[in-house]
N, C-alpha and C positions, 0 to 999 in steps of 0.2 A: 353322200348327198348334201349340197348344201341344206343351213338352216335358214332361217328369217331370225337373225339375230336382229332382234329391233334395237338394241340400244345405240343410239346415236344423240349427236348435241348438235343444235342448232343453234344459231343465233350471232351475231357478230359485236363483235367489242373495238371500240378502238381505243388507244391511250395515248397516242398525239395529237395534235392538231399540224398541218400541212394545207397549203393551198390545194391540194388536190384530193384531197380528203376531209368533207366539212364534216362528216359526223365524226365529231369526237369527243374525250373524255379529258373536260378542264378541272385540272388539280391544279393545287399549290402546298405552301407550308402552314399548316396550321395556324392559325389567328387566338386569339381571344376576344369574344365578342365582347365590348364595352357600350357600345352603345345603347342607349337607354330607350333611344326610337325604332330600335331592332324588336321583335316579336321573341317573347323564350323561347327555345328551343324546346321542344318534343319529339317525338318518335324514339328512336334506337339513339340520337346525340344526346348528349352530355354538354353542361353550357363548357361551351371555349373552345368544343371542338364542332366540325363542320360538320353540315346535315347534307345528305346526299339522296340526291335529284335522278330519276328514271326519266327518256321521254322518248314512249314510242311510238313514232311517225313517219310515212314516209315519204313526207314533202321536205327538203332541202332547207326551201325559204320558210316552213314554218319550226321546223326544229330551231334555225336561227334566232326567228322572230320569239317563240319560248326563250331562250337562253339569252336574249338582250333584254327581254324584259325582267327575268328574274334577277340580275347584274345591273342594271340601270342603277341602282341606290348604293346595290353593295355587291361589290365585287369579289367579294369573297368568304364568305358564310356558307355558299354549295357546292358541293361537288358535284357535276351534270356530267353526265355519261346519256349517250344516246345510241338509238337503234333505228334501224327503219322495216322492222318487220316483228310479226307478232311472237314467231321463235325466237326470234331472238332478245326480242323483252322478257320471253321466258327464263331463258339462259341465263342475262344479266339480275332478274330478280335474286334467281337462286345462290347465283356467286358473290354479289355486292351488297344483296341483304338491304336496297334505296329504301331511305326515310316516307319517300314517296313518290308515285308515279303520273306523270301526268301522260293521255293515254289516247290517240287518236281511235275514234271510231270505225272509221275505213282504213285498211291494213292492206296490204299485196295478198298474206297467208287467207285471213281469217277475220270477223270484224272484230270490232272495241268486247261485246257481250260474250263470245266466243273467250277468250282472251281471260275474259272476266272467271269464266269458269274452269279453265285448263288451272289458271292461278290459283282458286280459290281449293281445287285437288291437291297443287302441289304445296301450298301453304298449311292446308290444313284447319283454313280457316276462314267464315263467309264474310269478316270483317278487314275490307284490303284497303291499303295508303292509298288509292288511285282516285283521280279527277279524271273523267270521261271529258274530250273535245271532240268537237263536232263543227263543219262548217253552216250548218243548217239546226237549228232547233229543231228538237225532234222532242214530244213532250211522253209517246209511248217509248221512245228508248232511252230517256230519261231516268223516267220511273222505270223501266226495267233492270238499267243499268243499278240503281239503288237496290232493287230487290237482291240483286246477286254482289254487292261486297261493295261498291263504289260508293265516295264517300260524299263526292259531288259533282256537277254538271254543266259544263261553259261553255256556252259558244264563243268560237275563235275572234269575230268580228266584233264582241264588246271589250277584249282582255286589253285592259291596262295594270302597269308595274304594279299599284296596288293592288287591283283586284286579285292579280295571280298570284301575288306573294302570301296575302290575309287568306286565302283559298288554301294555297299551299301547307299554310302552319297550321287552321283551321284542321284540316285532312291529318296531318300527323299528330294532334293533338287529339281528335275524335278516336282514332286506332289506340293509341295508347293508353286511352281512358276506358275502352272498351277492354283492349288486352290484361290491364292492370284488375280490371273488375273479374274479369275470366280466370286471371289466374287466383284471385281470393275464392270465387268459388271449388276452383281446379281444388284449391288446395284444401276447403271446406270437404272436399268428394273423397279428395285422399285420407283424409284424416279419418273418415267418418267410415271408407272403407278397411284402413288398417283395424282403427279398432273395431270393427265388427268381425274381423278374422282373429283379431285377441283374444275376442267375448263371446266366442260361438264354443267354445271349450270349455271352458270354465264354467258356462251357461248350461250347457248338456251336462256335467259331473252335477252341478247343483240341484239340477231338474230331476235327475235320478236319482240321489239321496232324498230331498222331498218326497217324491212318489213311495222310497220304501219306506218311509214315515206313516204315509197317508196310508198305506195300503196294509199297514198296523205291521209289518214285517219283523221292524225293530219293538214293537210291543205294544200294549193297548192304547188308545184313540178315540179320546172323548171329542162326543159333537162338536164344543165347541173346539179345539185342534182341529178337528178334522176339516170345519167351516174354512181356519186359517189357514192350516192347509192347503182347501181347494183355491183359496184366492192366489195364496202363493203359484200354483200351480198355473193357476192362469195367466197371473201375469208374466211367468215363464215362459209361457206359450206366444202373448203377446211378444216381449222382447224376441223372442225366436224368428219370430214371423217380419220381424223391422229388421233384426236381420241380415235374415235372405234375400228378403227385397232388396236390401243395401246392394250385398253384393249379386243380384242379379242385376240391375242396372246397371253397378259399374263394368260388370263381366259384357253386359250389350253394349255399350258406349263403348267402352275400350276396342272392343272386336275379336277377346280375349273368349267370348263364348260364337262359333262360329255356327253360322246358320246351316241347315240341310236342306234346301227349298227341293221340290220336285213338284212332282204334278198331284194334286190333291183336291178330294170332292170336296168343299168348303161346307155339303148339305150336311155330310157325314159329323163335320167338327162340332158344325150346331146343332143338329138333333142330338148329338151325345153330351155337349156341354147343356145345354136346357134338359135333358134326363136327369142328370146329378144333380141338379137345382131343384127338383119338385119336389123333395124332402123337407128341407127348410121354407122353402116357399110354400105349401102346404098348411107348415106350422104358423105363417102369419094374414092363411087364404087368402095368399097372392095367388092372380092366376099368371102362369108363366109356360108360353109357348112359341114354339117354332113354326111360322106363316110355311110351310113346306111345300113345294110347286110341285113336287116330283116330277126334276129334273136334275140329271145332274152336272153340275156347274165345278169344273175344273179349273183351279187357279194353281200360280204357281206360287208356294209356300211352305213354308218348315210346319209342318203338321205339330207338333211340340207347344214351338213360340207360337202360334196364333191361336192355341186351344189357354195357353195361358193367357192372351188379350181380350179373349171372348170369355175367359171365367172370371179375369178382371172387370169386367165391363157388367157382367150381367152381376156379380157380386154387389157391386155398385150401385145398379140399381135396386137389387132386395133392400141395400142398408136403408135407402133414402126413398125405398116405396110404404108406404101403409100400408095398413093393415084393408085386404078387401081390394088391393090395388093389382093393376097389372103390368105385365113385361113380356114384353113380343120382341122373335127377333126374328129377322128377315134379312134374303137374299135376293141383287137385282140385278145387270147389265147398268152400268152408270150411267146414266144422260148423258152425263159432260163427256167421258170418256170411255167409245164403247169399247176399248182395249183391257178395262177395269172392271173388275165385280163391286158393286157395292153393298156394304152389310149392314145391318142397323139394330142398333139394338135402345129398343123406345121404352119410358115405362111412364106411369101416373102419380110420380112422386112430388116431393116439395117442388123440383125444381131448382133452376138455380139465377140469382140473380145474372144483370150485363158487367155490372162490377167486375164478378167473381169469374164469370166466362173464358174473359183472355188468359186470366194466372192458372185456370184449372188444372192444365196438364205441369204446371212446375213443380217439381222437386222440395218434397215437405208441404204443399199449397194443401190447404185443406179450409172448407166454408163451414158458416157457421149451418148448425140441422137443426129444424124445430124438435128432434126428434131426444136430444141433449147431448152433455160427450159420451154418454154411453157406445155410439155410435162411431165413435173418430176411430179412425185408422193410424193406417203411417204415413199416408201421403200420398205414396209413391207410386200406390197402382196404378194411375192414369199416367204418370210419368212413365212406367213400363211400357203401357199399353202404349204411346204413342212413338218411343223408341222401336219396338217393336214393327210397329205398321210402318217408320220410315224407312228402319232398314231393310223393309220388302219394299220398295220404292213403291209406297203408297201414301197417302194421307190420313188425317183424321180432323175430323170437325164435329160440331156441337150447334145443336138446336135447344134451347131452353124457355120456358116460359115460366115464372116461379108462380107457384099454385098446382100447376098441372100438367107438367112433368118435362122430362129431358128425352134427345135421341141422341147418341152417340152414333155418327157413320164413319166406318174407315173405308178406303177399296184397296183391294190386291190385284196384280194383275193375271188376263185368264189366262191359262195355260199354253205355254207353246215351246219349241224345241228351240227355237234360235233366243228366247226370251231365256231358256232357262241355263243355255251354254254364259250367255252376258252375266244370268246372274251368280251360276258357279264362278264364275271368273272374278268378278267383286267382290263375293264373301270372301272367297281364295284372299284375295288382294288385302281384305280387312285383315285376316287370321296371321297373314305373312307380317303386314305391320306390326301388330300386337306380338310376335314374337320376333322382332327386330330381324327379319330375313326379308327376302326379293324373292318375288315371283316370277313363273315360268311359266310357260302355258304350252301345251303340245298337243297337236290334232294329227289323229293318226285315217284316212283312208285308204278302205281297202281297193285291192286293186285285184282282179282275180289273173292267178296266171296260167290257170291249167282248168279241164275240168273241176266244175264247183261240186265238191264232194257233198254237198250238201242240198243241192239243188238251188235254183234260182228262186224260191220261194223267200218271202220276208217273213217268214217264220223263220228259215234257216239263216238266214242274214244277223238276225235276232240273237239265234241260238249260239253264233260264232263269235256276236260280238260281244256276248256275254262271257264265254270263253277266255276269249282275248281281256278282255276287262280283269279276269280272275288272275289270270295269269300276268300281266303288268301289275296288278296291286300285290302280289305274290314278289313278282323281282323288285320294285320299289321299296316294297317294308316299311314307310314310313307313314305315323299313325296320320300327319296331316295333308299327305296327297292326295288328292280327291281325281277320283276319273266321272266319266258322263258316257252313256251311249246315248246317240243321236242315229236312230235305226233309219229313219227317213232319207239319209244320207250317209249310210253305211260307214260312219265315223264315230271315233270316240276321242274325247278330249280328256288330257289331264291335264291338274294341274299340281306343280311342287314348290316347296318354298327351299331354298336355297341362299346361299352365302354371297354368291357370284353367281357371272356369265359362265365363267369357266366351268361351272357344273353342267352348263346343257350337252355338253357331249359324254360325256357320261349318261346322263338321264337317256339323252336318244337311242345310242347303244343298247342299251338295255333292255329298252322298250323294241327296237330291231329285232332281239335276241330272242325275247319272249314271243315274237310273232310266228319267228322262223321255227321254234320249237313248238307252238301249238298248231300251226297248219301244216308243216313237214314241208313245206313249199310250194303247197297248192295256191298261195294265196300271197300276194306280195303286199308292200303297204308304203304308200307315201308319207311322208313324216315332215312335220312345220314344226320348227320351235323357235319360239322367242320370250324378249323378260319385258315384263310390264313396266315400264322406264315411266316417271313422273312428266316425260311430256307428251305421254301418248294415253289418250283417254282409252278405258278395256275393249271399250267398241274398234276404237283407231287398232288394236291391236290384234283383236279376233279379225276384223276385215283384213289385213296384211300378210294372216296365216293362211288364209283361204284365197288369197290372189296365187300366193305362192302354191298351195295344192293344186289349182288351177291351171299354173303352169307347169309345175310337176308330174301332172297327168301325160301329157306329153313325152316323149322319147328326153331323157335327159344329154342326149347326143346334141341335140337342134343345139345351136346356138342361141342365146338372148340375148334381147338387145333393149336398152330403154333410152326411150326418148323424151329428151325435156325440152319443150317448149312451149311456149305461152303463146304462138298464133294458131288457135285450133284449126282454119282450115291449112295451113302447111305441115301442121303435126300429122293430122289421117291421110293426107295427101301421099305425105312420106313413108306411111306407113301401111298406105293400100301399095305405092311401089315394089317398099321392100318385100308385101306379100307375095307382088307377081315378078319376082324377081328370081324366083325357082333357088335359094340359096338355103334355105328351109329353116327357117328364122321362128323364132319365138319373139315379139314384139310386146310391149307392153309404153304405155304413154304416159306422160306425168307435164302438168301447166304449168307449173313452178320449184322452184327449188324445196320447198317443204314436202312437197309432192314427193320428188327427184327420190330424195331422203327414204322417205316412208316405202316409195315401190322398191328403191336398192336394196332393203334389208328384207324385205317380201320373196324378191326375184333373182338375186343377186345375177346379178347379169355377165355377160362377156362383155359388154360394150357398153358405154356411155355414149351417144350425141346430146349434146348440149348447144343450146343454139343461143349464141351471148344477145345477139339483139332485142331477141324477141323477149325474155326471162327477167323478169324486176329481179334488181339484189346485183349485188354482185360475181359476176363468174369465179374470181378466185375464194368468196366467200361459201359458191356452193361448193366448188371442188373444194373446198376444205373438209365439209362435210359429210359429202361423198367418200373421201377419203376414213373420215371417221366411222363411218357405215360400216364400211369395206373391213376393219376388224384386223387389217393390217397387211390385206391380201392386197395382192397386185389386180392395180383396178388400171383400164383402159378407155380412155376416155378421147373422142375425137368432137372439138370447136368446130364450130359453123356461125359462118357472118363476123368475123372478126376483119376487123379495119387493116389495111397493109401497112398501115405501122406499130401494129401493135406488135412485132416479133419479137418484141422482151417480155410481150404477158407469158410466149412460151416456157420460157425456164421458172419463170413463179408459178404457171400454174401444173407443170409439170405433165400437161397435156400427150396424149399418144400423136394425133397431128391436128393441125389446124389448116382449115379451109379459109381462104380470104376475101371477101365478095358479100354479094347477095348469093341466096341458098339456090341452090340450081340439083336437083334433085339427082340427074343423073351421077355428078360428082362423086355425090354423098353413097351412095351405092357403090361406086369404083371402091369408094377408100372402104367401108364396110366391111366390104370381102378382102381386103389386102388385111386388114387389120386382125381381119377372125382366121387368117389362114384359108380363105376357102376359093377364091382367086386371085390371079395377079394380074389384073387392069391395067390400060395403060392409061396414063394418067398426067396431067397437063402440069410440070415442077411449075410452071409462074407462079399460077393458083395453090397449090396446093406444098404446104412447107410440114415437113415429116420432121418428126422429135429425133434425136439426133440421141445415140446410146437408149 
């Protein structure tokens, strides 16, 4: 059975310049900048050598009009490589590593903000070289484009040579002073985490010689010893406690500690986390409780990490509440979003000033307490707390009034099956990073093929997929594959971390093997696997596995066939044809080349139509890709609407035939079935030029 190998490369590079080719990539020989009226050099260059220029857009005359203007003074200080599409600014990102990007809003694939985010996954980082242009001010995609990594914002009708140049240095000088600050922290994280795995040893032997002191073991223990003693011990306990927190944090941030979300009553976390707290809070007749609706309120979350942000959070408040004061914590449906739960936890403490608000949740931040440093901590709790709640793709914010106390609200989202397949599949992704391997993702549906020995009850459904679940994590053996049942949809996903591509056929096998020996054959099973590639967000990639089930439900005899075309009503046109064409066709549709790409590794098809007129990009650039999809297999691909003199694109693009005209539907059907073996049409040679070998 085919797989949905997702990995494939998009994007187009050129390295000459040709009359017939304007996007291209101008180099020369290295210079040394002398000029004194030239701007330093920042980003990734080094002075004397050239700073290199991204620009993806996909107007002709405005990629020109950038590259004359950036050359107008000095002709040689950039290297400018260009794209006209938003994959393929992806691609060149990744390979050339540009100083900086300058980055049309409206794209063929995907827009400017789109673009911004696929980047900001593959990089690593919400701080990108890019200037967003726009033919239109736009003051909401502005600001939005800033929010997510862009450094600044131009509209195309005011750019003159300076603006864009002083814009340009601007933009790689800002990345580079932000990277440069990133990595002193990076490194302040590193250090602080090595040594606390140095000192968590040495700290426990000391702790426990102490304690057999104190505890008279080694011999008598006068008051005062035993006074010094207990401080000893305490502060033991303190450094212990800074820590764990050290390396809990770095263990969340890295991705080194991998989350277990599932479905969980949030009432259950808080009623139990507010129990444990009535002891101490008692001893300072604090009142502390839980608003409890009795209901229950199912989110999706790691049961674990959110009982420790809610004993973080409520701890927090004991320190900074008085004596006499109170802390409530409660559960809602969010206003803003009713796909979120939100939690709060309020109390009648100092408060805290507007100052101190924004740095609360950083790393070491700690304000000053009328209460003395009796009271300080390590810092870091709210630092956990809010790592935590982001990596449930949630938030957390802060209400305060100083005098009269703080709320802390995070929200989780509420529970659901497709909610909680995306987020197995991201932690997965986090866990595979942090140990330097590549993820795979594999959805398995059942298919039944004989009587269901089980009956058609979703209890037994249930019961089988739990089965199957046992026995896949049985033939896999390893401790970081994670599986999912999704009973609603008689599917279970796993997922593995792996070295390569080349392990998914293995993994699939496997997972075949264990099906066929737990149902004895009652029961057969559709199988998707593909690897989470840096240009496909885990959504792009779970949709792509379930196209393919989709088609796979179907007789794998049918033929496939995809269609690329970018005029929708001739795409379905062709495509209701080919339905009533009795040839017994499995169809699937795609508007553009990025599409083209995505549905190929989903569907892998028998056939390609391609229809060159209709499709921004270029045709040999998507058959390029297509071809890259394809994993090396013999792929068949037949042109429509190519010009009659285009008969030399044949041999470049290696086409099965091309059609030459305007698209005439019946044609396209003739060649169809010659092409899939399913008949022999007659068929008009003028029109119609067959690949030759």
């Amino acid at each position: 059975m085919p797989t949905a190998d997702l990995r494939y490369r998009v994007g187009m590079v050129h390295a000459k310049r040709s009359p017939e080719d304007p996007l291209i990539s101008e180099s020369g020989e290295g210079v040394t900048d002398t000029d004194p009226s030239s701007p330093s050099h920042g980003g990734g260059a080094k002075r004397g050598e050239k700073r290199s220029l991204l620009i993806v857009e996909d107007s002709i005359e405005d990629q020109q009009t950038y590259q004359r203007l950036m050359t107008q003074h000095r002709k040689d200080d950039f290297v400018i490589t260009m794209t006209d599409s938003g994959a393929g600014g992806l691609e060149l990102f990744q390979t050339s590593n540009p100083d900086c990007v300058l980055l049309d809003y409206i794209l063929p694939d995907f827009d400017g903000l789109e673009f911004l985010d696929r980047l900001g996954k593959i990089s690593g980082t919400d701080c990108l070289p890019v200037i967003m242009l726009t033919g239109l001010g736009n003051e909401a995609v502005a600001v939005e484009a800033m929010k997510r990594g862009a450094q600044d914002y131009l509209v195309k009708s005011t750019l003159t040579p300076h603006l864009l140049r002083l814009a340009v240095q601007n933009a790689i000088e800002k990345v580079a002073l932000r990277h440069r600050i990133r990595e002193l922290a990076q490194a302040k994280t590193d250090f602080l985490s090595t040594a606390s795995h140095e000192l968590r040893t040495p700290l426990t032997i000391i702790r426990e010689f102490v304690a057999l002191v104190r505890d008279g073991i080694t011999g008598p223990v006068t008051n005062d010893q035993a006074e010094g003693l207990d401080t000893a011990l305490k502060n033991c306990d303190r450094l212990g406690t800074l820590i764990n927190s050290i390396l809990d944090l770095q263990r969340l941030e890295s991705g080194a500690q991998r989350l277990n979300r599932g479905r969980v009553d949030i009432t259950q976390i808080l009623s139990r986390c507010v129990h444990d707290f009535l002891p101490v809070c008692r001893k300072k007749s604090q009142d502390c409780k839980f608003a409890d609706t009795g209901t229950i309120l199912n989110v999706l979350a790691d049961p674990d990490a959110i009982t420790q942000a809610v004993v973080n959070l409520i701890g927090n408040a004991h320190k900074f509440t008085p004596e006499g004061g109170r802390i409530q914590v409660s559960a809602m449906r969010s206003d803003e979003n009713p796909d979120f739960l939100k939690i709060d936890v309020a109390d009648t403490g100092e408060g805290i000033s507007p100052d101190d608000v924004d740095r609360i949740f950083e790393k070491f931040s700690q304000v000053e307490s009328g209460h003395g440093t009796g009271t300080r901590g390590t810092g870091l709790g709210l630092a956990i707390v809010r790592t935590i709640v982001t990596r449930h793709d949630g938030d957390i914010t802060l209400v305060s009034t100083p005098g009269k106390g703080s709320t802390f609200s995070f929200t989780l989202p509420i529970y659901s099956e497709a909610k909680h397949l995306v987020a197995l599949s991201r932690d997965a992704r986090w866990a595979a990073h942090a140990h330097n391997k590549e993820l795979c993702i594999t959805l398995v549906k059942l298919v039944t093929g004989g009587p269901d020995p089980l009956g058609a009850s979703a209890g037994g459904t249930i019961a089988l997929l739990a089965r199957l679940d046992q026995a896949i994590r049985h033939t896999l053996r390893k401790k970081n594959d994670v599986s999912l049942i999704l009973p609603s949809e008689a599917m279970l996903a796993i997922t593995t971390e792996m070295d390569g591509a080349s392990g998914m056929d293995p993994v699939r096998q496997r997972i075949a093997n264990a099906i066929v020996g737990e149902t004895g054959g009652a029961y057969t099973a559709q199988i998707a696997t593909g690897m989470v590639t840096p240009y496909l967000r885990v959504e792009d990639t779970l949709a792509a596995l379930r196209q393919h089930l989709v088609a796979v439900e179907t007789d794998r005899t049918q033929p496939r066939v995809l269609i690329i075309n970018g005029n929708p009503s001739l795409s379905h046109e062709l495509d209701l044809a080919l339905a009533q064409s009795n040839l017994g066709l499995i169809v699937v549709l795609a508007a553009d080349g990025y599409e083209g790409c995505l549905r190929y590794g989903s569907l892998a098809p028998d056939l390609v139509i391609l229809d060159v007129a209709s499709v921004k990009g270029s045709a040999k650039q998507i058959l390029h890709h297509l071809k890259a999809a394809s994993s090396g297999h013999e792929i068949k691909v037949l042109l429509t609407s190519v010009s009659a003199g285009e008969h030399q694109l044949m041999s470049e693009l290696g086409a099965s035939a091309v059609l030459i005209g305007p698209i005439e539907i019946p044609r396209i059907i003739e060649w169809v079935a010659r092409l899939l073996d399913l008949t022999l049409p007659t068929t008009r040679s003028n029109d119609i030029v067959p690949m030759i070998g």
